[in-house]
N, C-alpha and C positions, 0 to 999 in steps of 0.2 A: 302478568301483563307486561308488555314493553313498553318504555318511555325515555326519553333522557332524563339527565338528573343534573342538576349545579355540580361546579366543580366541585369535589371533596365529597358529595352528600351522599347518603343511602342510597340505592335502590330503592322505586319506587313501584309499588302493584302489588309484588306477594308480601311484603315483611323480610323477606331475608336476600340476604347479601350474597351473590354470588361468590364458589371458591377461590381464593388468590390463584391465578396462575401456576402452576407444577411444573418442572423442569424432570425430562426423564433423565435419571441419571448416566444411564446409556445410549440416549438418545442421541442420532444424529443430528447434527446441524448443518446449515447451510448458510457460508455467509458470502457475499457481494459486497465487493470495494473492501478498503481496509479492516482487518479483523480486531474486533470491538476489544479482546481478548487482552490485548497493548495498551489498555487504560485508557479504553471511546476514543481514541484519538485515529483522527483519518490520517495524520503523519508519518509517515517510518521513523522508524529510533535506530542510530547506530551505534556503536560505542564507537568513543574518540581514533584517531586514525592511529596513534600510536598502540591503541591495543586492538586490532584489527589485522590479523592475516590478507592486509590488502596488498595490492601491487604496488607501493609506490612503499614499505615496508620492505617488502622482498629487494624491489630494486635496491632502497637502502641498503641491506643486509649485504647482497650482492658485489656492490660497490665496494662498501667498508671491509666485507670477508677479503677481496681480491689486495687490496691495500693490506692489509692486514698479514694476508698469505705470502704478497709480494715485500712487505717487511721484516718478515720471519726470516726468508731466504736472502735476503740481503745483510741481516745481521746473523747469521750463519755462518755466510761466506767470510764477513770483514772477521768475526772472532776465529775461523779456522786458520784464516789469511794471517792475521797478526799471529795467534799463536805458535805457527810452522815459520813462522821469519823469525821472532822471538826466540825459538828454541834450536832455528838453527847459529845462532850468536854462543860461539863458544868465550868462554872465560880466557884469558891471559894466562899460560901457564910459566913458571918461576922453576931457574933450572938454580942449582946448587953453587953459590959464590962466598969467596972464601973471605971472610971478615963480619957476611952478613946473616943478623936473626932476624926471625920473628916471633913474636908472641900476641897470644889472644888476649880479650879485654883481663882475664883473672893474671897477665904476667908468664900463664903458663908458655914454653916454647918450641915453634912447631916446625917442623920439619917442613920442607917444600911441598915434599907430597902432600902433607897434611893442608899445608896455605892455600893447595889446588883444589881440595877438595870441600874447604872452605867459602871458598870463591862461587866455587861452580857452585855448591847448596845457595849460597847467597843468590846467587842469578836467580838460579828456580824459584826463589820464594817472591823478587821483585817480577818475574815473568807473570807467576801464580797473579799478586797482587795488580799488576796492569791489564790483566784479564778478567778478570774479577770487578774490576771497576770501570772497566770499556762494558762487559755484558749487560752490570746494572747500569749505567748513564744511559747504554742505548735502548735498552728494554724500558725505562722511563719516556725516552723521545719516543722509543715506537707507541708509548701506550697512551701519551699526548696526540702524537701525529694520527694514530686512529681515531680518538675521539675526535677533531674537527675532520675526517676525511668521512665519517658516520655521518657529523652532520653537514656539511659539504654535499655527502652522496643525497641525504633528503631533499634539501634544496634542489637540487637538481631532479632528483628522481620526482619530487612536485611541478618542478618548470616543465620539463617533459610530460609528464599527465597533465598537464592541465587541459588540452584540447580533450583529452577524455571526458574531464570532470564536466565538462561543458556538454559532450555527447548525451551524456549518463542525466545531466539535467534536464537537458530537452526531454528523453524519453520518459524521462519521471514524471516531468508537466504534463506531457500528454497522456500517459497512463492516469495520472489524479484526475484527471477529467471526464474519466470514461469515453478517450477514442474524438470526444467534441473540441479537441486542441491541436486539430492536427493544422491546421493554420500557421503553425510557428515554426520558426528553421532554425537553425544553428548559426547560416554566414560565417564560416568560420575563414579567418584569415590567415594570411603567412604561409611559410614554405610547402611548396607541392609535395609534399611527404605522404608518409601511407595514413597519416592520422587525420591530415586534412582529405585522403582521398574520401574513407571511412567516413568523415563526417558530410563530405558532399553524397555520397550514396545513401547516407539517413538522411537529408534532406530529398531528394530523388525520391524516397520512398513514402517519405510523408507528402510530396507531394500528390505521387498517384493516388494513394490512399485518401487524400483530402479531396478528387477530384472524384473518386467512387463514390465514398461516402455523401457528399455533395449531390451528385446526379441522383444516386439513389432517393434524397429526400424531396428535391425537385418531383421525383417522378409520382413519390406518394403521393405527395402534397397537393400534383396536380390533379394525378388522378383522381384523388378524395372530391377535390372539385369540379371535374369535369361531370363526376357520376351523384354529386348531389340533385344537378337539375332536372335529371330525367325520374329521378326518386319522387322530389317534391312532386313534379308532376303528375305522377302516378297515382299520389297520395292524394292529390285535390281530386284529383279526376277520379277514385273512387269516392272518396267522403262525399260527392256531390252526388254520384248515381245510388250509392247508397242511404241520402237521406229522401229521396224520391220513397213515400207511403205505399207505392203500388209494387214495389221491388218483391219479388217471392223468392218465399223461405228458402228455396235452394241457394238462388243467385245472393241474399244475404251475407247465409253462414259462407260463401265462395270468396264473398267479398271481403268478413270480417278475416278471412284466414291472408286474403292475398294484404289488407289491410297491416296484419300482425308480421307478415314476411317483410315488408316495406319498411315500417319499422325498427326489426330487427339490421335491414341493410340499412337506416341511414345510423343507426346506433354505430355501425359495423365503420363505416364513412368518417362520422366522428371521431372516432377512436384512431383510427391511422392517421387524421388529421393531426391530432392531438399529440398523437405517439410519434408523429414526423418532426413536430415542431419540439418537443421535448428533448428530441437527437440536441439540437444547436445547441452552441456551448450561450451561457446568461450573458449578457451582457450587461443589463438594468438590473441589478438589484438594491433591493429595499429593505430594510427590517422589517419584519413579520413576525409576529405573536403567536406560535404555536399552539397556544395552549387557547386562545378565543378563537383560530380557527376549528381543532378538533372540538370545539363547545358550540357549534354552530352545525356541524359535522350531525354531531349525533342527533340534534334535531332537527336535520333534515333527513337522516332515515329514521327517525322515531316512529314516522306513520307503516311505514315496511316492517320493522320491528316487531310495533304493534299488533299488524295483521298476521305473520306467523309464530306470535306468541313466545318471542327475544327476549329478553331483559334486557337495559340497557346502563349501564355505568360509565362514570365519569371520574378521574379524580387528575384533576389539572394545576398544575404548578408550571411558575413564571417559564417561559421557553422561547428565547428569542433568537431568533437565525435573521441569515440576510441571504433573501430570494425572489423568488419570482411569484407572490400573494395566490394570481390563479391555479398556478401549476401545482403548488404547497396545498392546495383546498381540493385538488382533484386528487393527490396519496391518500390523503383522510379521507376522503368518502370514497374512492376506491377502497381500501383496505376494509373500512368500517360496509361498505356495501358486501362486498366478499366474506365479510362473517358474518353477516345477518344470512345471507342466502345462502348458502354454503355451512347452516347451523342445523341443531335439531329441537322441535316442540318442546319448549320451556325452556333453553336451553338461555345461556347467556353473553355479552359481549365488553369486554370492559376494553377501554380507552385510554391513553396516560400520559404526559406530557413532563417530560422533567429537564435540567440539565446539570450533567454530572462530567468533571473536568473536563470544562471547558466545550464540549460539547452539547449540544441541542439534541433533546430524544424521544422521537412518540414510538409509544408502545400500542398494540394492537392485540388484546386475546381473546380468546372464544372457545365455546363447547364442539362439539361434532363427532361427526364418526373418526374413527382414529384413522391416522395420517401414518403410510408406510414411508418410512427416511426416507428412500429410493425415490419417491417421488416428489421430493424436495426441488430435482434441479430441473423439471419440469413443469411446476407449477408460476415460474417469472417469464416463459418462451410466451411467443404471441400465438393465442388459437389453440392452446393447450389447457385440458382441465381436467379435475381429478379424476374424475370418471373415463376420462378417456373420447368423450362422443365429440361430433364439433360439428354436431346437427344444433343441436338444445338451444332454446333462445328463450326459455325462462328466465334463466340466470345469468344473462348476458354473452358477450361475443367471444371474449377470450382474449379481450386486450387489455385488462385492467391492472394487472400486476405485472403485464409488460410492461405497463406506461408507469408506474410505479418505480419501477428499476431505471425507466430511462431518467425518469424525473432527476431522482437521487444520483443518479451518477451526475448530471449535470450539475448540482447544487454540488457536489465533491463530497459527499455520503456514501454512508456504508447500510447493508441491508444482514437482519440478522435473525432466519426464518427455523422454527425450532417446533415439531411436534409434542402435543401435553401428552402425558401416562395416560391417564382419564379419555383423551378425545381431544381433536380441537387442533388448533397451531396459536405461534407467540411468535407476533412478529415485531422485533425490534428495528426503528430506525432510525442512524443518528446523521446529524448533522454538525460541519464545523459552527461554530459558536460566532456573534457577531462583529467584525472588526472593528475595534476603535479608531 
């Protein structure tokens, strides 16, 4: 039998517990918005910029190389320079005068020739030695002068990116948002350069894109409404010829069917409604209790559950985000709706709420026919269902795990949809955690 259950408790009808969740080992995945993968976090991680093959490294590098190379060749030139003046400085040579000696330190005494050749060794060894101590002092300065020209060249090579850095953030913003941030510019100031040109051309483009995207949900939104009123009426105006006792059996069962098509269009109506207004980026949020929503969730499909013979589990832990209450209660009983119907006799549905650094997480798993990977990245489009048909209005329209995905992008979430060995799917969904 299907039923909800308290958080944490058994299963309730047959005695036994449904299997934990299975992950295929080779199973593909499919995941939306940031990959869970990165330790649940919907952030990017980079490593610090010094150990980064970024560009403002390279520019470094660049810089300092060129200093570097251009003081190589300059203390090349000055030791070939001094050395060729150095050695063209010939000694004093001593011609032969009658009276006078010489003798070396030991007293011994030398001849002139000897005194020349004295001399001249003597030069070479003070040439040797002022070369020798011009190469190290200035290979010292040079290896000074490059370390501040390294970092000289950072500083600089950051002042010059930084209009990037700036580019690079916008786009980031509006990527974490799922596309609903496109409202934000850059404004970038200062010289008409190619970086401010760049940046006014991502501005330009977020602007059309904001003015699409925008029209576009106007045009759902209105349409949803324009074609509610002729539905309702439709709907009054059989349920009234319909409870008429004299109505025959034909015109009836005509009725109940155009009755059930009706239905299925304003189901159809709401769902675009819904799935329009979930595009916008939140503006209001709230703290919200994931885990008393998904506990409110399962008892309201409990009665569905029941009738196709579901189990139904719960095991809820504290789970607190900041969002939008209504929109956070239609993922849960979308998702919770899509496993009940989308299950098999006796089958089962467990539910989970937890939050593991720093992110918010409801889990969603279930029994069923097995799930080909392939048909993972069709299963979040709008009008799209596993079978393929997009007649069927048993099981709904085909916009539930659309609006699921708009939901969560809007909230800055990730989605993380994963087929069991056994049968079934495991859907993971996290949320940033609530700001203090």
């Amino acid at each position: 039998m299907g039923g909800a259950v308290p958080p944490g408790g058994p299963p309730g009808g047959s005695g036994e517990a449904p299997p934990k969740p299975s992950r295929a080992p080779s199973a593909r995945r499919l995941i939306l918005g940031a990959d869970p993968a990165t330790g649940y976090s919907a952030r990017l991680s980079y490593a610090p910029d010094w150990l980064r093959p970024s560009i403002r490294m390279r520019l470094t590098a660049l810089y300092g190389g060129m200093f570097l190379i251009a003081g190589v060749l300059l203390l090349g030139s000055v030791y070939l320079l001094v050395g060729r003046r150095l050695a063209d400085q010939k000694p004093p040579s001593f011609e032969v005068t009658e009276g006078v000696r010489f003798s070396d330190a030991l007293g011994r005494e030398l001849s002139p020739d000897d005194l020349n050749q004295f001399l001249e060794d003597r030069q070479g060894n003070q040439r040797d030695l002022v070369l020798h101590a011009l190469l190290q002092q200035s290979l010292l300065a040079l290896v000074l002068l490059s370390v501040i020209a390294f970092g000289f060249g950072y500083l600089m090579a950051g002042r010059v990116l930084s209009p990037l850095g700036r580019i690079t953030a916008a786009a980031r913003s509006v990527a974490g948002t799922g596309g609903s941030g496109l409202h934000r510019r850059i404004d970038m100031d200062g010289p008409d350069d190619e970086l401010k040109e760049l940046a006014d051309t991502f501005d330009e483009m977020l602007e059309r894109l904001d003015r699409a995207f925008d029209s576009q949900r106007k045009f759902v939104a209105n349409a949803s409404h324009e074609l509610r009123t002729p539905l309702a009426i439709n709907r009054t105006l059989l349920e009234v010829a319909l409870g008429d006792p004299a109505v025959p059996p034909e015109l009836r069962d005509l009725g109940d069917k155009l009755l059930s098509t009706n239905e299925r269009s304003e189901r159809l109506i709401e769902g675009l409604l819904l799935l329009a207004r979930s595009e916008n980026e939140l503006t209001d949020r709230k703290p919200v209790d994931l885990a008393e929503v998904a506990g409110r969730t399962l008892e309201q499909v409990a009665p569905e559950a029941a009738e196709r013979g579901v189990q139904l589990r719960g095991d809820f832990q504290q789970a607190d985000v900041s969002g939008n209450l209504v929109l956070l209660e239609r993922v849960a009983l979308n998702l919770a709706q899509n496993a009940v119907r989308y299950n098999e006799p006796d089958g089962w549905v467990e539910m989970s709420t937890s939050s593991v650094a720093g992110t918010t997480m409801l889990t969603v798993a279930n029994s069923g026919p097995v799930i080909p990977p392939d048909n993972l990245e069709t299963i979040f489009e709008p009008f799209r269902r596993m079978r393929g048909d997009r007649t069927e209005s048993e099981k709904g329209v085909g916009l539930g795990l659309s609006i699921v995905r708009s939901v969560v992008r809007a909230h800055g979430g990730w989605i993380e949809a994963e087929p069991r060995v056994e049968g079934g799917l495991i859907v993971r969904i996290g949320f940033p955690g609530p700001t203090v």
